[in-house]
N, C-alpha and C positions, 0 to 999 in steps of 0.2 A: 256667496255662491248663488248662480243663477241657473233660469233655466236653459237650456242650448239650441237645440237646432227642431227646426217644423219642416215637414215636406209633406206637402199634400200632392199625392198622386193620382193622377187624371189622364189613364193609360193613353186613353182617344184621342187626347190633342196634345198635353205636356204638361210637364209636374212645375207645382209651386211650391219654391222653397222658402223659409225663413228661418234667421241664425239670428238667436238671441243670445249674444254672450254676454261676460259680467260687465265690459265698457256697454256695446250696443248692440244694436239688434239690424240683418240687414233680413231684405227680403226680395222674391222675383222667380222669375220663369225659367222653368230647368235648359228652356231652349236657348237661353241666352250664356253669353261665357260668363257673364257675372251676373251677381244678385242688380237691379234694377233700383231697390231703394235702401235708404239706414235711416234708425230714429233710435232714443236713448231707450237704453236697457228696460225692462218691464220687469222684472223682481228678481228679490232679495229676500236672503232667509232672515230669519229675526226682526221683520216689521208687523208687527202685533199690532198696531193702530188701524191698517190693511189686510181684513182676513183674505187669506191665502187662493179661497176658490173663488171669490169676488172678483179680485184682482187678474186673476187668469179669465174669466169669464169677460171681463172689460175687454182683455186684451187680445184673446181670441176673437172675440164679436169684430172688434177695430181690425185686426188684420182682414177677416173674410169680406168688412166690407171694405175696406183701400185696394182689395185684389179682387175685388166684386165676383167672390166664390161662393155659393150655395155649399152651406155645410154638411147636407147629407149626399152632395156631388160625387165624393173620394172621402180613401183611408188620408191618415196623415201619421209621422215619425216625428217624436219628438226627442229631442237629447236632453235627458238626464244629468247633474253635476256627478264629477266622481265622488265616491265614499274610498276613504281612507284607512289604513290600519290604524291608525293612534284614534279614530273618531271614537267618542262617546256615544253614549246609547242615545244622550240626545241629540246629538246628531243622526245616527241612525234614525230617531225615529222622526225628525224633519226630514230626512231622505224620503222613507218614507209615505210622508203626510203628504208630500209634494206630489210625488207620483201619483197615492192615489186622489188629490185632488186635480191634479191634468188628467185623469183618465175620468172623471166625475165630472168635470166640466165639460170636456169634450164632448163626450158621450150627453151629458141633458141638452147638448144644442145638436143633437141628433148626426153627429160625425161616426160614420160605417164603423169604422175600424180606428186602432189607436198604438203604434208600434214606440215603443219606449226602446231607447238606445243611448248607452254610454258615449259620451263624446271622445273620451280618446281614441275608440273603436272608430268613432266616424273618422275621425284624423287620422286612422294606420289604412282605413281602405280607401282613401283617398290617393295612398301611395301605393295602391292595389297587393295589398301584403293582409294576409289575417293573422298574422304570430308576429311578435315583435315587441319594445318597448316603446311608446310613445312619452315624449317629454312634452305637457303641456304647460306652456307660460302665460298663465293666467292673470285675472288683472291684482287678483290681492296677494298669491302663490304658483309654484310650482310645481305639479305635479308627475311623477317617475312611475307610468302605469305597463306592468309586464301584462301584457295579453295572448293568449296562445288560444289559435283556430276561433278567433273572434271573440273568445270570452276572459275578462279580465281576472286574473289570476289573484284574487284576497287573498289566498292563504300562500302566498307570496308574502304579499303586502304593496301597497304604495307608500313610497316616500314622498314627501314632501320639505321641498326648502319654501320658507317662510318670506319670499323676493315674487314677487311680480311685475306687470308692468308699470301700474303703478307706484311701485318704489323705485322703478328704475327713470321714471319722468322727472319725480318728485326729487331725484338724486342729482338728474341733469340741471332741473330749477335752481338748487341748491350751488350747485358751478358756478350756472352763472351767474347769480345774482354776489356772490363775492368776488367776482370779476365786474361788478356792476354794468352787467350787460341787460340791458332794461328789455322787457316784453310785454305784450297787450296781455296773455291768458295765459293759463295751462293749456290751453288748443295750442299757442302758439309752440309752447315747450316740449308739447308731443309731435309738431308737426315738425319740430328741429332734428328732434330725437330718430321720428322715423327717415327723416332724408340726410344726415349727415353721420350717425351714428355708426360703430362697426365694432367689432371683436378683434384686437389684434391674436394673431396665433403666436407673438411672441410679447409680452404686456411690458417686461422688462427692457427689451429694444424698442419698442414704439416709444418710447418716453424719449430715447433720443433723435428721434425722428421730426421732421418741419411736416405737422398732420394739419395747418390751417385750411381749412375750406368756407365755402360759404352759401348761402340759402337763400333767395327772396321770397318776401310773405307777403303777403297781398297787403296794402294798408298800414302796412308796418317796417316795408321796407327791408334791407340786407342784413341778417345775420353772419358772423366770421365766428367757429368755434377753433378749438385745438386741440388740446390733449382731453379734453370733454369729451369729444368724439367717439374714445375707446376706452375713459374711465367710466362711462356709461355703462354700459354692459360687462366692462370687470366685474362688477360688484356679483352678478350671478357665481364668476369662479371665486372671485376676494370678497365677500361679505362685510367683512370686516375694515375697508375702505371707505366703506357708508356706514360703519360705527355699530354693525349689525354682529351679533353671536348668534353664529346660522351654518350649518354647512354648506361648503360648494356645491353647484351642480355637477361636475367631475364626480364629487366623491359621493356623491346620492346617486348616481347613476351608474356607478363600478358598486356599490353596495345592491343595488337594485340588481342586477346581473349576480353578485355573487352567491343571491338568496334563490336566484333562479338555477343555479346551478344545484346549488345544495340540497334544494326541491326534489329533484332528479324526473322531474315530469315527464321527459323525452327521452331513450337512450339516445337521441342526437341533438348535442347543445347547440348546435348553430339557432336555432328560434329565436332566440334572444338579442342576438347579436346587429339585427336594425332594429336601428333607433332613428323615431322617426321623431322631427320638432313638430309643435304643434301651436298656434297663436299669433297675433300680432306681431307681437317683442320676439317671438321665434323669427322674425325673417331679416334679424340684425347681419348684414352680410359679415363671413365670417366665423356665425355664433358656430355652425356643421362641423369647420375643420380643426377647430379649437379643442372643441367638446369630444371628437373622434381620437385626437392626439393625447390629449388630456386622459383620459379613461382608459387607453390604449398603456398610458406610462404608468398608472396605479395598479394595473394588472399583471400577472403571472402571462408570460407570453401563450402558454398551453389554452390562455383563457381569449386573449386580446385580438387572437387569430381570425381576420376574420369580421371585425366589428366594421359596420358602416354608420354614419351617421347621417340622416338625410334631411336638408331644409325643407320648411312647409311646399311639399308638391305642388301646390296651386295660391301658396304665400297666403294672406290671410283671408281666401276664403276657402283652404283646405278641408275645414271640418264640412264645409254646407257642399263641397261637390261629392265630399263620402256619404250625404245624406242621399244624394241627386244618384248614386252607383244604386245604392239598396232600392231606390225606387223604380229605377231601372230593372231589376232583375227578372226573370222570368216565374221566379217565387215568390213576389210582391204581389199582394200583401198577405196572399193565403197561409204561406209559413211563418209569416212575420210580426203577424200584427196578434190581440185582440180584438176580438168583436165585442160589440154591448152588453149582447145575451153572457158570454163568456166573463164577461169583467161583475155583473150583477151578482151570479153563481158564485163567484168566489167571496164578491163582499160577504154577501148570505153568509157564508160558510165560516167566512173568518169572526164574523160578529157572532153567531151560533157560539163557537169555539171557544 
């Protein structure tokens, strides 16, 4: 689990964003349509050899100065990994240790303001919706997060399936290298994955289908894949094709809605019913109508009525333009954020306690 998304807001001229997710991290100027740069990821829970508010101190210093921003210039937003209902307390209490070490870093390098935000939340208002489920395809997992008027529903729950994008590269690897189809890297295998890969919306006729297509790679020349193509991405509904005991996403996502119902949070269910993708491996063309149809045939019609399923709105840098909307706002950062004085006061308080 990592940390997610920075946006440092700078009403006068234009906000700078940075999206740390668990593969990398991009970053750049809210004025532009995309982030301007990416470098590897900057942390990971469970590295004890790297204390935690060091390591965020390194890395904050290193952004402000590649974007040559004075740290007491602007607030800035960070995205938080999600917490899960099956999580242990020590996960919980790395949740968190993290937060309050990004709000402890931030603040001793004298940053205004400090607005801590859920990533699936960034990725549902990205699709300009604040109620809804976002399904985020992360790089180690999947997570099935019900949010309703922007705040994520725990006592819900979030499900999680145990596939990310990284199982689903490391599946394609796995292809073709029993096809002994030779490649330079795992770059090479994710850059196969992202340009020839797909979801069929019928998994059982695509297999009798002629699916050969092909990719050039810089230095490496033409790949030809085939049924690879769409057993790729199976494995999120078939698990069990990559030798995995996991549930489908279909059926973590119709259980996710069924818990929302049984909730009864709303006398009107429809909230539930977008579903927004979220991630890299979310912009498998495909994954939207699959996962719509799918959900749609495990439900009681009373329920299925109704459901959308939407691809990443802005493909993978969906979560960092929902950071780019909040910064925008006309309640940025007064509503939104803490301030220093505000974050001290509580430390106080909680250590007192």
């Amino acid at each position: 689990m990592s940390l997610g998304i920075l946006l440092f807001s700078l009403k006068l001229t234009c906000d700078l964003v940075l999206f740390g997710g668990s593969g990398y991290c991009k970053f750049g100027w809210s004025k532009y349509s995309a982030p301007s740069g990416r470098s590897a990821t900057f942390l990971e829970f469970g590295n004890i050899e790297s204390p935690m508010y060091s390591r965020l101190r390194h890395f904050f210093s290193t952004i402000y100065t590649r974007m040559q921003v004075k740290t007491s210039t602007q607030p800035i937003i960070v995205s938080i990994p999600i917490c899960h209902h099956d999580d242990t307390e020590s996960d919980k209490a790395a949740r968190e240790q993290l937060k309050d070490s990004i709000h402890s870093a931030l603040f001793d390098m004298n940053v205004p303001a400090v607005c801590a935000v859920n990533q699936a939340v960034l990725a549902l208002f990205s699709a300009r919706k604040v109620s809804g489920i976002v399904v985020n395809i992360g790089f180690h997992q999947t997570s099935i997060v019900p949010i309703l008027h922007g705040k994520v529903m725990h006592q819900v729950g979030v499900e999680v399936v145990g596939i990310g994008a990284l199982k689903l590269t490391g599946f394609l690897k796995e292809q073709m290298q029993q096809k002994n189809i030779f490649f330079g890297s795992l770059y090479t295998v994710r850059a196969l994955k992202e340009n020839l890969c797909y979801v069929a919306l019928n998994y059982e006729a695509e297999l009798s289908k002629d699916t050969n297509a092909s990719f050039q790679i810089a230095s490496e020349g033409s790949f030809t894949l085939s049924e690879e193509r769409f057993k790729t991405g199976e494995i999120l509904f078939q698990p069990r094709i990559a030798g995995m005991r996991a549930m489908g996403l279909q059926h973590a996502v119709a259980l996710c809605m069924e818990h929302c119902q049984d909730a009864e949070l709303m006398a009107d269910d429809s909230w539930y019913k977008t579903v927004v993708l979220a991630g890299g491996s979310a912009c498998l063309p495909g994954l939207a109508e699959r996962l719509e149809k799918d959900v749609c045939g495990l439900l009681p019609p009373s329920m299925s009525n109704g459901i959308r399923v939407l691809p990443p709105p802005y493909g993978v840098d969906s979560a960092w333009f929902g950071a780019k909307l909040i910064g925008n706002l006309s309640t940025f950062p007064t509503s939104w954020c803490v301030m220093k004085k505000q974050f001290r006061q509580r430390s106080r308080r909680k250590f007192m306690w």
